[in-house]
TORRO-293634 format. One line per 10 residues: number of its first residue (from 1); their letters; for each residue x, y, z of N, C-alpha, C. Coordinates in nm, 3 decimals, always signed. Example, Ala and Ser with C-alpha at 12.3 -4.5 7.8 and 13.67 -1.06 7.14 Angstrom:
<pts>
1 = AS = +1.319/-0.569/+0.780/+1.230/-0.450/+0.780/+1.320/-0.330/+0.780 | +1.285/-0.225/+0.708/+1.367/-0.106/+0.714/+1.290/+0.003/+0.787 .
</pts>
This chain:
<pts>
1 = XXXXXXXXXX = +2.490/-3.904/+0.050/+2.519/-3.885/-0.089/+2.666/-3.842/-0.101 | +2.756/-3.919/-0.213/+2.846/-3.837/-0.203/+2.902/-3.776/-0.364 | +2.959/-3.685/-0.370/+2.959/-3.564/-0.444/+3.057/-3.541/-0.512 | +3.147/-3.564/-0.618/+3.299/-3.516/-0.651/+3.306/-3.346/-0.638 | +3.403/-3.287/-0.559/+3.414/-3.121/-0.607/+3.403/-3.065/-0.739 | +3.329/-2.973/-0.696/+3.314/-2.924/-0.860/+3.288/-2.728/-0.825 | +3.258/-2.687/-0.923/+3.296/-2.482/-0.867/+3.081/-2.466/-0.785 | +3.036/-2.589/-0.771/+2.889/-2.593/-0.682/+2.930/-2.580/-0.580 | +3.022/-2.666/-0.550/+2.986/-2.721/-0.375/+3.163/-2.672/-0.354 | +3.246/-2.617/-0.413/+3.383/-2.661/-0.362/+3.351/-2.516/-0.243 .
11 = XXXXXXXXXX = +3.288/-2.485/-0.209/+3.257/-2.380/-0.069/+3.232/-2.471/+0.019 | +3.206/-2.588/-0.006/+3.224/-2.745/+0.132/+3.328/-2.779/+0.153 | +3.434/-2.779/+0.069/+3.565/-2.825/+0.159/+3.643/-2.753/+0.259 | +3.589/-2.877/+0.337/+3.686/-2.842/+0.501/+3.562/-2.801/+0.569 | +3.420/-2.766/+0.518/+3.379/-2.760/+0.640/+3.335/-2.837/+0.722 | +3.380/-2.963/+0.702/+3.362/-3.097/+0.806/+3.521/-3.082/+0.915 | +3.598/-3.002/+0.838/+3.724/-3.007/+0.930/+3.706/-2.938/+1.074 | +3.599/-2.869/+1.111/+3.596/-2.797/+1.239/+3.618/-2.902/+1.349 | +3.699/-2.888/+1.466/+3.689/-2.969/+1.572/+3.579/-3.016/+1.601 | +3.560/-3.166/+1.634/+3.440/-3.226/+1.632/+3.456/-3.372/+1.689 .
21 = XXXXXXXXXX = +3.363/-3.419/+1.763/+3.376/-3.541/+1.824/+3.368/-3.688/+1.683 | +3.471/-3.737/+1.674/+3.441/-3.858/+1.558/+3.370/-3.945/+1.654 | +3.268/-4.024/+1.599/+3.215/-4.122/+1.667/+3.189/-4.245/+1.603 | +3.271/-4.232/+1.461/+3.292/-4.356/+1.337/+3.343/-4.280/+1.178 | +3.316/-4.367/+1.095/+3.337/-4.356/+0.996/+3.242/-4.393/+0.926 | +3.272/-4.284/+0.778/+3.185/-4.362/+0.657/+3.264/-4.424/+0.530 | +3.224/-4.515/+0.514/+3.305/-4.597/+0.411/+3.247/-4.579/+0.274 | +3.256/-4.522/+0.193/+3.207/-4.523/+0.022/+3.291/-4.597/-0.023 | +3.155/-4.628/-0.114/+3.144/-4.769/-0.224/+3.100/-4.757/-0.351 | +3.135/-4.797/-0.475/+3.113/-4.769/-0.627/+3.047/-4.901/-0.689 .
31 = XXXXXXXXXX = +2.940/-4.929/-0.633/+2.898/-5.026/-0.666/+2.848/-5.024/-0.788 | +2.773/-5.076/-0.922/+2.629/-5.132/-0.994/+2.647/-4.977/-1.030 | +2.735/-4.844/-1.077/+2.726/-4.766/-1.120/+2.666/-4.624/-0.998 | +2.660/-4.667/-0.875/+2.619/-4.567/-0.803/+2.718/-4.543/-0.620 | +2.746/-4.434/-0.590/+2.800/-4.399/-0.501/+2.684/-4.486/-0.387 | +2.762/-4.510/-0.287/+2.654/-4.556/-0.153/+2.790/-4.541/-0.032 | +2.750/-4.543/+0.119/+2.858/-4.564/+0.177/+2.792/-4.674/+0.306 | +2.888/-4.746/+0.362/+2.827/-4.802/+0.525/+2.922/-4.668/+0.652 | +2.839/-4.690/+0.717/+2.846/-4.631/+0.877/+2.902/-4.740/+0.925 | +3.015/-4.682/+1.022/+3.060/-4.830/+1.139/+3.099/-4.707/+1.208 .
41 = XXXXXXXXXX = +3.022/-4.729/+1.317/+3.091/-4.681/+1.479/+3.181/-4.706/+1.563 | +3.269/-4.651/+1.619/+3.374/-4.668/+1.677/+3.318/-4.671/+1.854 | +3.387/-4.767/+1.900/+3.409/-4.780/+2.026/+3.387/-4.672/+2.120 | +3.501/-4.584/+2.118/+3.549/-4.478/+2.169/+3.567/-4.346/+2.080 | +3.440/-4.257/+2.094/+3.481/-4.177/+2.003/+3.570/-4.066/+2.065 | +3.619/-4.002/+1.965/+3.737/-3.901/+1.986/+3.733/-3.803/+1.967 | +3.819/-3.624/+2.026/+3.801/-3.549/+1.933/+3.918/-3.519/+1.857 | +3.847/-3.451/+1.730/+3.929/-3.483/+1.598/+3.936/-3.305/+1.558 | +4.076/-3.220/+1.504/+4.097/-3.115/+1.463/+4.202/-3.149/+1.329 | +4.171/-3.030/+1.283/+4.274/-3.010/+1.163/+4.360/-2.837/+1.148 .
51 = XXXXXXXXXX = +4.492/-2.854/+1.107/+4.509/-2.745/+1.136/+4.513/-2.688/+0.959 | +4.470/-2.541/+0.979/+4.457/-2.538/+0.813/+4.592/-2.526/+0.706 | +4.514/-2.513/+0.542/+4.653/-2.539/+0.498/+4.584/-2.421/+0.380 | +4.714/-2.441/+0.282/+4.676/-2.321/+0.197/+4.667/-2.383/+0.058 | +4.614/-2.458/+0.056/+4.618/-2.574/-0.087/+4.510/-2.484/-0.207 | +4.512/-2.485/-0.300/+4.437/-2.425/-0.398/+4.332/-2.531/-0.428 | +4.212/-2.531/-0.393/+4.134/-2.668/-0.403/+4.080/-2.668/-0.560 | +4.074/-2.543/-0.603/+4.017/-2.519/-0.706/+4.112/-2.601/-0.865 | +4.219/-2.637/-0.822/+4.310/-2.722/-0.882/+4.270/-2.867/-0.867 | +4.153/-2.887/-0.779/+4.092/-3.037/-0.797/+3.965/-3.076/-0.898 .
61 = XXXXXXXXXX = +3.937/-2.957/-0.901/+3.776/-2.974/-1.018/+3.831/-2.975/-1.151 | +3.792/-3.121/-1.180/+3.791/-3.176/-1.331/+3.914/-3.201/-1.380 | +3.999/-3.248/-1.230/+4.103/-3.315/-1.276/+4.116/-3.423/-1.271 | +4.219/-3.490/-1.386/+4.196/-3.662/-1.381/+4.294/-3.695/-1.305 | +4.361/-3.645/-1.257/+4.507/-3.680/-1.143/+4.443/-3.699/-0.993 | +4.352/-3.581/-0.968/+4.330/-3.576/-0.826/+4.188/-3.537/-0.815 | +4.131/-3.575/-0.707/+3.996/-3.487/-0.685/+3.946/-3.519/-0.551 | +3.861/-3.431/-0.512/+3.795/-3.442/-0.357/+3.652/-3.479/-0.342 | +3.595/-3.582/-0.248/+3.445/-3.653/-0.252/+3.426/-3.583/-0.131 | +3.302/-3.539/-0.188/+3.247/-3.453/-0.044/+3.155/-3.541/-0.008 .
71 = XXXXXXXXXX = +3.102/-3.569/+0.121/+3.009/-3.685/+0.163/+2.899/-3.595/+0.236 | +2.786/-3.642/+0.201/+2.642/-3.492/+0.215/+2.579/-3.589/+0.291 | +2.489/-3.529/+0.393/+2.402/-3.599/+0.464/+2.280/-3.495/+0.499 | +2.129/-3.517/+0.456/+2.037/-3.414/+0.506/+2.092/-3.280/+0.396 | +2.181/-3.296/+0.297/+2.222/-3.167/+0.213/+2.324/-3.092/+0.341 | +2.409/-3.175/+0.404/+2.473/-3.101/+0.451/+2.609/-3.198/+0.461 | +2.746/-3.134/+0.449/+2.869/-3.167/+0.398/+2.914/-3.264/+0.527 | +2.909/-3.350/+0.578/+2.961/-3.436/+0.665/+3.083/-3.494/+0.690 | +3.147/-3.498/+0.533/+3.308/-3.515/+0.559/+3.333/-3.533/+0.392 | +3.495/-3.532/+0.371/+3.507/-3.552/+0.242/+3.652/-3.617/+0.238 .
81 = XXXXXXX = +3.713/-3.648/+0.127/+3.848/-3.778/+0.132/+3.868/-3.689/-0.005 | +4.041/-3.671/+0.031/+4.135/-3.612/-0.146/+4.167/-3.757/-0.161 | +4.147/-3.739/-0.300/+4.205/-3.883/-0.403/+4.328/-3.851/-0.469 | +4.442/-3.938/-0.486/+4.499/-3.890/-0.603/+4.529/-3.989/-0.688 | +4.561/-3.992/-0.836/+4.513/-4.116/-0.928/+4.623/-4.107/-1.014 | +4.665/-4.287/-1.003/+4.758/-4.258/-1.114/+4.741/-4.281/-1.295 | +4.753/-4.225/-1.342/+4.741/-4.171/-1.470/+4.798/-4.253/-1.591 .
</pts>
């Protein structure tokens, strides 16, 4: 499922950022009015870190410029992508 940030869930961003083996990607899609994504696995998976930052995320909920998709799996935050939109 995936999720735009909002003051529910924005306690999920980044927690997909912990060091962690990638072993693919998920691709979201806006199809027929509904979020969906495909899985494609990678070859060789990798491990993947982030180092943190001090961004105010709370400056993304219910904005039309920018916003963050949190991607849920089992109700649990699996990864998420910042958008930014031009206006």
């Amino acid at each position: 499922m995936i999720e735009e940030v909002s003051n529910k869930n924005i306690i999920d961003v980044n927690k997909s950022n912990q060091p962690h083996m990638v072993i693919g990607e998920l691709k979201p899609e806006f199809r027929n009015g509904e979020w969906t994504y495909l899985e494609s696995l990678y070859d060789k998976p990798y491990k993947k870190s982030w180092s943190d930052d001090d961004e105010n995320y709370e400056e993304y909920i219910d904005n039309s410029s920018k916003t963050i998709f949190l991607f849920y799996e089992n109700e649990q935050c699996v990864g998420q992508n910042k958008k930014t939109f031009v206006v």
